[in-house]
C-alpha positions as CSV (number, residue, x, y, z in Angstrom):
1,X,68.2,131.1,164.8
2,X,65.2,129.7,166.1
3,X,64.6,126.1,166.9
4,X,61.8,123.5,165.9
5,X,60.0,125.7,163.9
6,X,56.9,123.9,161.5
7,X,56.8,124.7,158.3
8,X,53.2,122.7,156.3
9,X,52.9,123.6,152.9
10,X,49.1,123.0,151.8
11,X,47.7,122.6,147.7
12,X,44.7,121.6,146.7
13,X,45.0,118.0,146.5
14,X,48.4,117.4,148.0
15,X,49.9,115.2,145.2
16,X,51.1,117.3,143.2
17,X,52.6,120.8,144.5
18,X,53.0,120.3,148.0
19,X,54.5,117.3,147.7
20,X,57.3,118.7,146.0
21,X,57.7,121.7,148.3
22,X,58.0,119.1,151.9
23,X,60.5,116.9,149.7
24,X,62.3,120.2,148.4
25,X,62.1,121.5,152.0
26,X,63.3,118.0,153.9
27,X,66.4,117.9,151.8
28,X,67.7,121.7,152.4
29,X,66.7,121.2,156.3
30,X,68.5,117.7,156.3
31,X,71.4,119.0,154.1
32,X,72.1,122.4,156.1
33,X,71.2,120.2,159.7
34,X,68.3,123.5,160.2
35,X,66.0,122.6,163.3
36,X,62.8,122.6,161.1
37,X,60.5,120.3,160.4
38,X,58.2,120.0,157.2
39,X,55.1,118.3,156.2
40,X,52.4,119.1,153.4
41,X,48.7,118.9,153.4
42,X,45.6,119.6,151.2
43,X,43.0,121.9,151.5
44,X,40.7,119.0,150.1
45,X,40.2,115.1,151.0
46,X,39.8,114.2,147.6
47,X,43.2,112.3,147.6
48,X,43.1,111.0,150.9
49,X,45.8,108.6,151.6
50,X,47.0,108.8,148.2
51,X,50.7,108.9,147.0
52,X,52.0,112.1,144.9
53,X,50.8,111.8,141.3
54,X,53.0,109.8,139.2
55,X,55.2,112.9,137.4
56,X,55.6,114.7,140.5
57,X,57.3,111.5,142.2
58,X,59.6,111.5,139.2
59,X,60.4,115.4,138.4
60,X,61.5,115.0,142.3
61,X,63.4,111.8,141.7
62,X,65.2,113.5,138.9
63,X,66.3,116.2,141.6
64,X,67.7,113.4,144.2
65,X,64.6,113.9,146.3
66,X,62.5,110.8,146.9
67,X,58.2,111.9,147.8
68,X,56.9,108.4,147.1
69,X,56.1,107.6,150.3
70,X,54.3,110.8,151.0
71,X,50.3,110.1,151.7
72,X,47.8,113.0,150.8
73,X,45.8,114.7,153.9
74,X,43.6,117.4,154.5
75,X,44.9,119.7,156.9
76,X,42.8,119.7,160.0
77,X,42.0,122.1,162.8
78,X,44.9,120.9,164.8
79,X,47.3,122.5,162.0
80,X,46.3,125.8,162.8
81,X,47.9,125.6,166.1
82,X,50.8,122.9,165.0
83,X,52.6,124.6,162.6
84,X,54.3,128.4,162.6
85,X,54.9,129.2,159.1
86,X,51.9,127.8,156.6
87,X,52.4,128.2,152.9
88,X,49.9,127.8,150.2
89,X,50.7,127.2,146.8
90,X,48.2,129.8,145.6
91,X,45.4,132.6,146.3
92,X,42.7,130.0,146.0
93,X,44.4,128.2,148.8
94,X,45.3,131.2,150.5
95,X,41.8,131.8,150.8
96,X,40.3,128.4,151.9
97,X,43.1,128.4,154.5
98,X,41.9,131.1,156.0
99,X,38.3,130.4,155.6
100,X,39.2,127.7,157.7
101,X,40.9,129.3,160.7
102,X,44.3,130.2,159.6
103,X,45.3,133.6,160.5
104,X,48.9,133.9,158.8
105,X,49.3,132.4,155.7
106,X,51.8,133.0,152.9
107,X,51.5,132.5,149.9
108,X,54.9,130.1,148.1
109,X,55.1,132.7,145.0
110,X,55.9,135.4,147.4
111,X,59.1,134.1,147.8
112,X,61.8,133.5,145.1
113,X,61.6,136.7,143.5
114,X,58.1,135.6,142.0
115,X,56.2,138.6,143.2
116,X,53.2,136.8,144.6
117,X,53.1,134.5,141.8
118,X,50.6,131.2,141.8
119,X,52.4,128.4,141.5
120,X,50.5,126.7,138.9
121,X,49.0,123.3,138.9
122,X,51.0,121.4,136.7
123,X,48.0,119.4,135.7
124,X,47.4,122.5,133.5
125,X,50.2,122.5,131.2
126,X,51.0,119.5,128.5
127,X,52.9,117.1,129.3
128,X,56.0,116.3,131.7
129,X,57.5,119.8,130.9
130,X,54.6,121.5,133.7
131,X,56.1,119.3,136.3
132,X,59.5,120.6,135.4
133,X,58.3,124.6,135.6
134,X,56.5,123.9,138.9
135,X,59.3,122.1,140.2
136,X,62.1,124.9,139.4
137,X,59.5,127.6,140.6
138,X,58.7,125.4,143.8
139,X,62.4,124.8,144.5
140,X,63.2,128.4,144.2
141,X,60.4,129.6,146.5
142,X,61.2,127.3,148.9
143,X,64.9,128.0,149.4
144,X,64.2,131.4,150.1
145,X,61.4,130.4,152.6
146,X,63.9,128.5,154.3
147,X,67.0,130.9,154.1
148,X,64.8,133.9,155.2
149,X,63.6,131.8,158.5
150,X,66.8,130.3,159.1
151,X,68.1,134.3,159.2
152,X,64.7,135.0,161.1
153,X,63.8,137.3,158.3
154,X,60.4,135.6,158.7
């Protein structure tokens, strides 16, 4: 397997979706001892220093995985040479990413069996339950990012 390989998952605002995916990502790469590192950034600065939103802090906490002290930040040219594997949560994303510089990026919902899938801002659904989808869909996708590079599938 390769070694010290960096993995930055990128949303929007980077306190909801990729928040969950680094947290989701730190525990299988602590729990399996991989040599990867994780991070997550946004593809805006609207959140700046913030901490995830409130429900994403707890649909992880409900899972054993602590984000709180996770800060929001845009990702920045330096990320584009940092990191080996970035994964957006969805086309929009996909698209600013690459706008911005990024020549490989992958989109989360084309792993998991999801067929390319958005993950979906949970801010969009009612209630707690859209943290809950996004979570399970996010946890998913992310296993299989991990198991396919630990395999070097990816």
């Amino acid at each position: 397997m390769q070694s010290d390989k960096k993995i930055l998952f990128v949303c929007l605002g980077n306190i909801c979706r990729s928040p969950l995916a680094e947290g989701i990502a730190q525990k299988h790469i602590e729990k399996k001892g991989l040599p990867l590192y994780a991070e997550s950034a946004g593809t805006s600065s609207w959140h700046e220093g913030e901490a995830p939103c409130h429900s994403s802090i707890k649909v992880a906490q409900n899972y054993g995985i602590d984000i709180s002290q996770q800060r929001s930040r845009p990702v920045t040219r330096a990320d584009i040479t940092a990191f080996d594997y970035v994964i957006a949560m969805d086309a929009q994303n996909q698209a600013d990413l690459r706008s911005f510089g990024f020549e490989k990026v992958y989109r989360l919902g084309e792993f998991g069996g999801y067929r390319g899938a958005d993950v979906p801002d949970p801010y969009y659904f009612k209630g707690f339950e859209g943290f809950e989808k996004v979570y399970e869909m996010v946890a998913c996708c992310v296993e299989d990012i991990l198991s396919q590079i630990e395999n070097n599938l990816l």
